[in-house]
C-alpha positions in Angstrom: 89.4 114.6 83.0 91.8 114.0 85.7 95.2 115.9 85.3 98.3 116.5 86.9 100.3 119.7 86.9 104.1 119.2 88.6 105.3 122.7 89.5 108.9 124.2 89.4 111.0 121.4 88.9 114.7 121.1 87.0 113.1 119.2 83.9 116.1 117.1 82.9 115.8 116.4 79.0 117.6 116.6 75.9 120.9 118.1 77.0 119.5 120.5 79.5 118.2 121.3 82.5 115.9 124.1 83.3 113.5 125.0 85.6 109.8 124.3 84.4 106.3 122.9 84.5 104.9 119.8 83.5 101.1 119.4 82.7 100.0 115.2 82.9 96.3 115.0 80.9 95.3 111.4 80.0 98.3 109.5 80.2 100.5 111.9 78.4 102.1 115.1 78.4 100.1 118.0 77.6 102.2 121.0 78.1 106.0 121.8 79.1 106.4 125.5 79.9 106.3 127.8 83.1 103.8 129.2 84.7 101.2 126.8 83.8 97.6 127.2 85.4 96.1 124.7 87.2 92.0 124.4 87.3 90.1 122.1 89.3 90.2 118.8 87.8 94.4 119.2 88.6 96.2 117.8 91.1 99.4 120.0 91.9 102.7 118.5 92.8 105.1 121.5 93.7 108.7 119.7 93.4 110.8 123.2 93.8 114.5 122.1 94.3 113.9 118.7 93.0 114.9 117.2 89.7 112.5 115.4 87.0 113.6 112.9 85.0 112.0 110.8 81.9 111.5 107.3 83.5 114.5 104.9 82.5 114.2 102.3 80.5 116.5 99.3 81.0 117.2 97.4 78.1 118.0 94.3 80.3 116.5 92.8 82.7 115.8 88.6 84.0 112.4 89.0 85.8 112.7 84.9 86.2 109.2 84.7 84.8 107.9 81.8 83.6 109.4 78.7 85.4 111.7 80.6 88.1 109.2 82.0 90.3 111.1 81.1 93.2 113.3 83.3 92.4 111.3 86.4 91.0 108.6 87.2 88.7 106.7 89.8 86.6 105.2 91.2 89.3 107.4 91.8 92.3 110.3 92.8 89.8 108.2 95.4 88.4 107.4 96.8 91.4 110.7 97.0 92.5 112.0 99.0 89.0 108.7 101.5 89.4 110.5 102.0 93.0 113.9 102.8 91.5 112.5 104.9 88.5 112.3 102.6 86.0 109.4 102.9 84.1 109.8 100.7 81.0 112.2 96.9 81.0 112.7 95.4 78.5 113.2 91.2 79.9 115.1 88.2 78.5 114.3 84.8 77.1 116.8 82.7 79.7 112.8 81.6 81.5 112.1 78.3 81.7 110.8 77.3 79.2 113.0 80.1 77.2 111.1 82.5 75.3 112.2 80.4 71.8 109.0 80.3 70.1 106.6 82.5 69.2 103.9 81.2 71.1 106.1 81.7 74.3 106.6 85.1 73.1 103.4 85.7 73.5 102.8 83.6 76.7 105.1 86.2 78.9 103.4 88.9 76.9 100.2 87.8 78.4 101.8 87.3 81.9 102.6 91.3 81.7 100.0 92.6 80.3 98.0 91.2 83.8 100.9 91.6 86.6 103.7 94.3 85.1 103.5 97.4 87.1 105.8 98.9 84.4 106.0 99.2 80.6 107.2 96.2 78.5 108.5 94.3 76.1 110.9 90.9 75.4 114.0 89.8 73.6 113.1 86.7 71.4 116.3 84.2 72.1 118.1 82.5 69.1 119.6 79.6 69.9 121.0 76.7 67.4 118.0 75.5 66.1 115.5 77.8 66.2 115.9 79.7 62.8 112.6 79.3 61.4 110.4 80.1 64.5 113.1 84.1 64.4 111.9 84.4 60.9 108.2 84.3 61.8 108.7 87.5 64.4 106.6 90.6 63.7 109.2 93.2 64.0 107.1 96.3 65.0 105.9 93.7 68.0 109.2 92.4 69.4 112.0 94.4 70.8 114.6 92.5 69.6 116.7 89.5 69.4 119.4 88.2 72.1 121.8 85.8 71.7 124.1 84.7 74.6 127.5 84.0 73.2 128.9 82.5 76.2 126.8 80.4 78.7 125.1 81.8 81.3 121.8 81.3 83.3 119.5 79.2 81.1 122.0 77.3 79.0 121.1 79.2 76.2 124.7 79.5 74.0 124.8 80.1 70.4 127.9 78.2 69.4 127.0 77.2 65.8 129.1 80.0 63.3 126.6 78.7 60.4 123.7 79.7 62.3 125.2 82.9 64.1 126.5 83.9 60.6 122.6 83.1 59.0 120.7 85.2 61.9 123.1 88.1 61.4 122.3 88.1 57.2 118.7 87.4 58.2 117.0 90.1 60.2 116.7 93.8 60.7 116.9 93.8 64.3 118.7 94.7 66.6 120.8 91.6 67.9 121.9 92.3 71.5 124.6 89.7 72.4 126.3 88.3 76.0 129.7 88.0 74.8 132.5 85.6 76.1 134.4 82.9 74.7 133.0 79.6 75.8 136.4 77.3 75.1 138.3 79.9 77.2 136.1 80.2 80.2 135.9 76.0 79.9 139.8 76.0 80.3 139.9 78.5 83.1 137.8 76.7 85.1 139.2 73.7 84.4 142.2 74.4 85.8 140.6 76.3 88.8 138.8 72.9 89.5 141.9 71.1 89.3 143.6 73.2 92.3 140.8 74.3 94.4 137.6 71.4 93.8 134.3 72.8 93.7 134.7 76.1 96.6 136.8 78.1 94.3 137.9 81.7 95.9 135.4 84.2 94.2 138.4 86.3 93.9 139.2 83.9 90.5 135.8 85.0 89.0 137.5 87.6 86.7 140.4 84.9 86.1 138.0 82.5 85.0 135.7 84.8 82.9 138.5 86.7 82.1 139.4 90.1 80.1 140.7 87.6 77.4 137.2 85.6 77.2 135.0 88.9 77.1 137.6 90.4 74.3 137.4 87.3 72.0 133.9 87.3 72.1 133.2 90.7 71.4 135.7 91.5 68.8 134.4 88.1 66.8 130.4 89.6 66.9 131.5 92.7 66.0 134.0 91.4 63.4 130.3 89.2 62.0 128.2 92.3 62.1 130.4 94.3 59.7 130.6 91.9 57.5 127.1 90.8 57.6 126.0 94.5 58.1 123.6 92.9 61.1 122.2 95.9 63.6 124.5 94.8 66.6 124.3 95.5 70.6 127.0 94.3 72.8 125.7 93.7 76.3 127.4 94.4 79.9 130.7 95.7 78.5 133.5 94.8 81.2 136.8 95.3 80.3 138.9 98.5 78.8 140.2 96.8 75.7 136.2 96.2 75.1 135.4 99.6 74.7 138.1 99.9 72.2 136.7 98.1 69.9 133.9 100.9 69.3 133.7 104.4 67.5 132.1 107.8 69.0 131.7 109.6 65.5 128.5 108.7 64.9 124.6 109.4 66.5 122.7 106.6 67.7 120.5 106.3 65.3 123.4 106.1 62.4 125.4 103.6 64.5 125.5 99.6 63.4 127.4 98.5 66.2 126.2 99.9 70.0 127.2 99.0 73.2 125.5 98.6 77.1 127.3 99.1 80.3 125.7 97.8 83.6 125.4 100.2 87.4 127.7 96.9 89.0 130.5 97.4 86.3 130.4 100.9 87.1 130.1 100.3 90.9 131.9 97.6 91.9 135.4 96.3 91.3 137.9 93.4 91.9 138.7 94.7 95.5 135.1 93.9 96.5 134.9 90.5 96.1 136.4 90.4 99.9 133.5 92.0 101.1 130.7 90.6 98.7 131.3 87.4 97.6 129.0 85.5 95.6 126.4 88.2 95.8 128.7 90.1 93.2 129.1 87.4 90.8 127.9 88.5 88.0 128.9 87.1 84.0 130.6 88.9 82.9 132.2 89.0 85.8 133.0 92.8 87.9 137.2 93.3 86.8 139.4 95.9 88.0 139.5 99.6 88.9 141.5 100.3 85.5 138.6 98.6 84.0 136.1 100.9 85.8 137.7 103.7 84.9 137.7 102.9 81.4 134.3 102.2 81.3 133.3 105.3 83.0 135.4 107.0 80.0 134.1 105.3 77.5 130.4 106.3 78.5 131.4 109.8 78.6 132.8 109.8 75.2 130.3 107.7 73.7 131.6 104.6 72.5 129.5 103.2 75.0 125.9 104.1 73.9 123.1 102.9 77.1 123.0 102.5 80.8 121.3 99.5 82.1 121.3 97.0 84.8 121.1 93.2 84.0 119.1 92.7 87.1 119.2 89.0 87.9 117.9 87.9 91.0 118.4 84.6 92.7 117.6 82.9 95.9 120.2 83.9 98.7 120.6 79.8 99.3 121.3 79.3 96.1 124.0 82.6 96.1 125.5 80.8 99.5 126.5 78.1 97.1 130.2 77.2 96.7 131.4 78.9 93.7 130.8 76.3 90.9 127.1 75.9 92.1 126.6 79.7 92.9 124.6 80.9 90.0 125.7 84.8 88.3 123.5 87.5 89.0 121.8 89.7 91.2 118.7 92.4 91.7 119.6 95.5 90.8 116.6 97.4 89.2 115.4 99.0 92.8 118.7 100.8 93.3 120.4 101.7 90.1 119.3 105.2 89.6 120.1 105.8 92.9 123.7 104.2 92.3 124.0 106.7 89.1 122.7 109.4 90.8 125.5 108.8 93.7 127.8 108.7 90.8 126.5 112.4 89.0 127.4 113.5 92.5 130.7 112.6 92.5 131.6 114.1 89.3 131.4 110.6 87.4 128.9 111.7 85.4 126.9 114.7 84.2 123.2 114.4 85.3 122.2 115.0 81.1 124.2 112.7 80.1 123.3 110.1 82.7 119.6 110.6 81.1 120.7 110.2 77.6 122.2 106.7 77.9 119.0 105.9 80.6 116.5 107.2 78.9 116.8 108.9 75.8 119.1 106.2 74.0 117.3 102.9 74.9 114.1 104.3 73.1 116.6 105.6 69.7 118.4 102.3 70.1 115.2 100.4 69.7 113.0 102.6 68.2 110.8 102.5 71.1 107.4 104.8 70.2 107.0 108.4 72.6 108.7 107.1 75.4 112.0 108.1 76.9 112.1 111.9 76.4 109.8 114.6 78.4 108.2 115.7 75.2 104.4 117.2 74.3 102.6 114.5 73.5 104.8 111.4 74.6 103.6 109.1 77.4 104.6 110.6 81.0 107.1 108.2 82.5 108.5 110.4 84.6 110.6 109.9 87.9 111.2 112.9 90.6 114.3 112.6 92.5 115.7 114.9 95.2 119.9 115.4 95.2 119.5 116.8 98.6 118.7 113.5 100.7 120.5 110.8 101.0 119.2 106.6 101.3 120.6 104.1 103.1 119.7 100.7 101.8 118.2 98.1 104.2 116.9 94.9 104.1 113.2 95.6 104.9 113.2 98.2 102.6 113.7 96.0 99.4 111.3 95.0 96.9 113.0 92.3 95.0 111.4 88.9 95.9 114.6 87.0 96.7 115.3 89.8 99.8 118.3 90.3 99.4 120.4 93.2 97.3 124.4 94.1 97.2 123.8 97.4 97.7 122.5 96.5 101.4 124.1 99.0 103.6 125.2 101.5 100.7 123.9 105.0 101.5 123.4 106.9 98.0 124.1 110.2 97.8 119.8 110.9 96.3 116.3 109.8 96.8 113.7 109.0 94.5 110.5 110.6 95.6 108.0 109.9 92.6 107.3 107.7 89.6 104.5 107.9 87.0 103.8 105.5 84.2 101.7 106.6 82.0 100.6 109.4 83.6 99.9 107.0 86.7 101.1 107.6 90.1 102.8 104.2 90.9 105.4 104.9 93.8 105.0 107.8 96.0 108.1 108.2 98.9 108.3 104.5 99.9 104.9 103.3 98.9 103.9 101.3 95.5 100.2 102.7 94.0 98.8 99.0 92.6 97.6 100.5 89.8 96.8 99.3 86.0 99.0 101.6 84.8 101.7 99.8 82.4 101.7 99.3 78.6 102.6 97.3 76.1 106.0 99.0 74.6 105.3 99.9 70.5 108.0 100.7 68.2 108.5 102.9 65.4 109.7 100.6 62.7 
């Protein structure tokens, strides 16, 4: 039996660090300790001075697959997250056609199961009329529900408070929501239209998708939820008034109401859209450094519960677009570990508690089975990174099938050297390992 034996590395997990080794036997992790023995069916990876993580798992991701291939799919994505230590995504329903039905569900399913180089699963999307098809879901099979309270790419927007009020009665899943007030982002850009036409400064993004429309939105979900007593998770937080509106004096796993923040929101602020453009509009869109700072806070106290990335590529044509026809979104999923990493360095952000809301609280949040902790006897996603290198990102170097990334030029403070799934070498210092390697996500409900 072929196994793998990593030697001397700071094995981040749980709240701790310490120095250890980590013994890979058919697909999973056989032994955590020091000193282990290696015989002659082990490969030996020594990773003295280097740091091993659980793999992350990003609770949001738009791999553009089925129907907007020319923008990305299961494949290329994928390859790009193994490359930035993501071992598990979990993707959303905005495809074409959305992932609305059952047997669409299980479509994309099939898709991954042939082309994703890292573990998976799919949110099912509700929309206005689709009520019957959410009741039909296998629960244990599906890792959630999302519903996009304000438009975004897809045209996917739950408007209808009969049927938003019925879905939160009607299901024990977790219901992970894009929050912003439709009627107030309509009005914004209204009256941008009216005084610039269609090239609108990108500088008006946050005016036009504003703190009021993210606030409205959120506090109105959350406000449902505890009546309803639905099992609520508020994507992409933006603003500091947002991260108000929830509690740190809970665990996970007690908590109703969660929250997500996203690497751009804690990268990226007003001042960039100078530099950037349309290649950092994102919805909801990046606000100010006061709103940065906040959300930074809020992460370190816990009221903000996971770390993910919303990656959501498009063409660069179609990001060149004056502002009313530039679509939101952009990759992200190669270089967000990297981003946090650069942030742990600065004093942001302690490395353990960067894995807990990577890692360890995507798989409590959705009761995701023996994944996201190093742990005897749980799958070995694992990513090795060294804090001692630096990476500057380049254009040739990018995975993401649309080419292009916002974090081009950025030199991060970290490398990542290695990522496993499953026990499966899949990115090795530059170089993806086509392997069969990924699986089907399971949960524990």
């Amino acid at each position: 039996m072929k196994k793998t034996l990593i030697k001397n590395a700071f094995v981040v997990n749980e709240g701790e660090t310490k120095k250890m080794d980590v013994l890979i036997e058919a697909g999973k992790i056989s032994h955590l300790g020091k000193a282990i023995q290696a015989d002659e069916h082990t490969t030996v990876i020594e990773a003295a001075g280097k740091h091993l993580l659980p793999g992350l798992i990003d609770d949001q991701v738009h791999f553009r697959e089925p129907g907007l291939i020319h923008k990305a799919c299961i494949r290329s994505e994928s390859r790009a997250a193994v490359a930035g230590g993501i071992t598990s995504f979990i993707e959303m329903p905005n495809t074409n056609p959305q992932t609305t039905t059952v047997e669409e569900l299980e479509q994309k399913f099939a898709i991954a199961a042939q082309d994703a180089l890292a573990n998976y699963s799919f949110m099912f999307g509700g929309t206005n009329d689709n009520f019957d098809e959410i009741k039909k879901l296998d629960t244990t099979q599906v890792a959630g529900l999302k519903l996009f309270l304000g438009s975004s790419t897809g045209n996917m927007l739950v408007d209808n408070e009969d049927v938003l009020r019925k879905i939160f009665s009607s299901t024990d899943l977790v219901i992970s929501v894009h929050c912003e007030d439709e009627p107030t982002i309509r009005k914004n850009l209204a009256a941008h239209i009216e005084q610039y036409g269609d090239d609108i400064p990108i500088e008006k993004h946050p005016e036009i998708r504003s703190h009021e429309a993210c606030y409205l939105s959120s506090s109105r979900a959350i406000a449902l939820a505890k009546e309803t007593g639905a099992r609520l998770h508020v994507f992409h937080l933006s603003t500091a008034q947002e991260t108000n509106l929830f509690d740190n004096n809970l665990p996970l796993a007690e908590k109703k109401i969660t929250a997500e923040v996203c690497t751009h929101h804690l990268w990226f602020t007003s001042e960039d859209y100078k530099e950037k453009g349309t290649f950092i509009k994102w919805n909801p869109a990046v606000k100010n450094k006061e709103d940065r700072e906040a959300l930074w806070a809020a992460l370190n106290d816990d009221r903000i519960d996971v770390l993910a990335t919303d990656h959501a590529p498009h063409t660069l044509e179609e990001k060149q677009n004056p502002y009313t026809k530039a679509p939101s979104g952009g990759p992200l999923v190669q270089h967000a570990l990297l981003a946090l990493l650069t942030a742990v360095k600065a004093g942001k952000i302690t490395l353990e508690k960067m894995v807990e809301k990577a890692c360890h609280n995507p798989a409590i949040l959705f009761q995701i089975a023996k994944r996201g902790y190093l742990r005897e006897g749980y799958f070995a996603d694992l990513v090795l990174v060294d804090l001692n290198k630096t990476v500057t990102v380049k254009k040739e170097d990018l995975l993401y099938q649309c080419g292009w990334s916002p974090f081009e030029g950025t030199t991060f403070d970290a490398a990542i050297e290695k990522t496993w799934v499953n026990g499966n070498l899949v990115y090795d210092q530059g170089h993806i390992i086509e392997i069969d390697a990924a699986k089907r996500l399971t949960f524990n409900r």
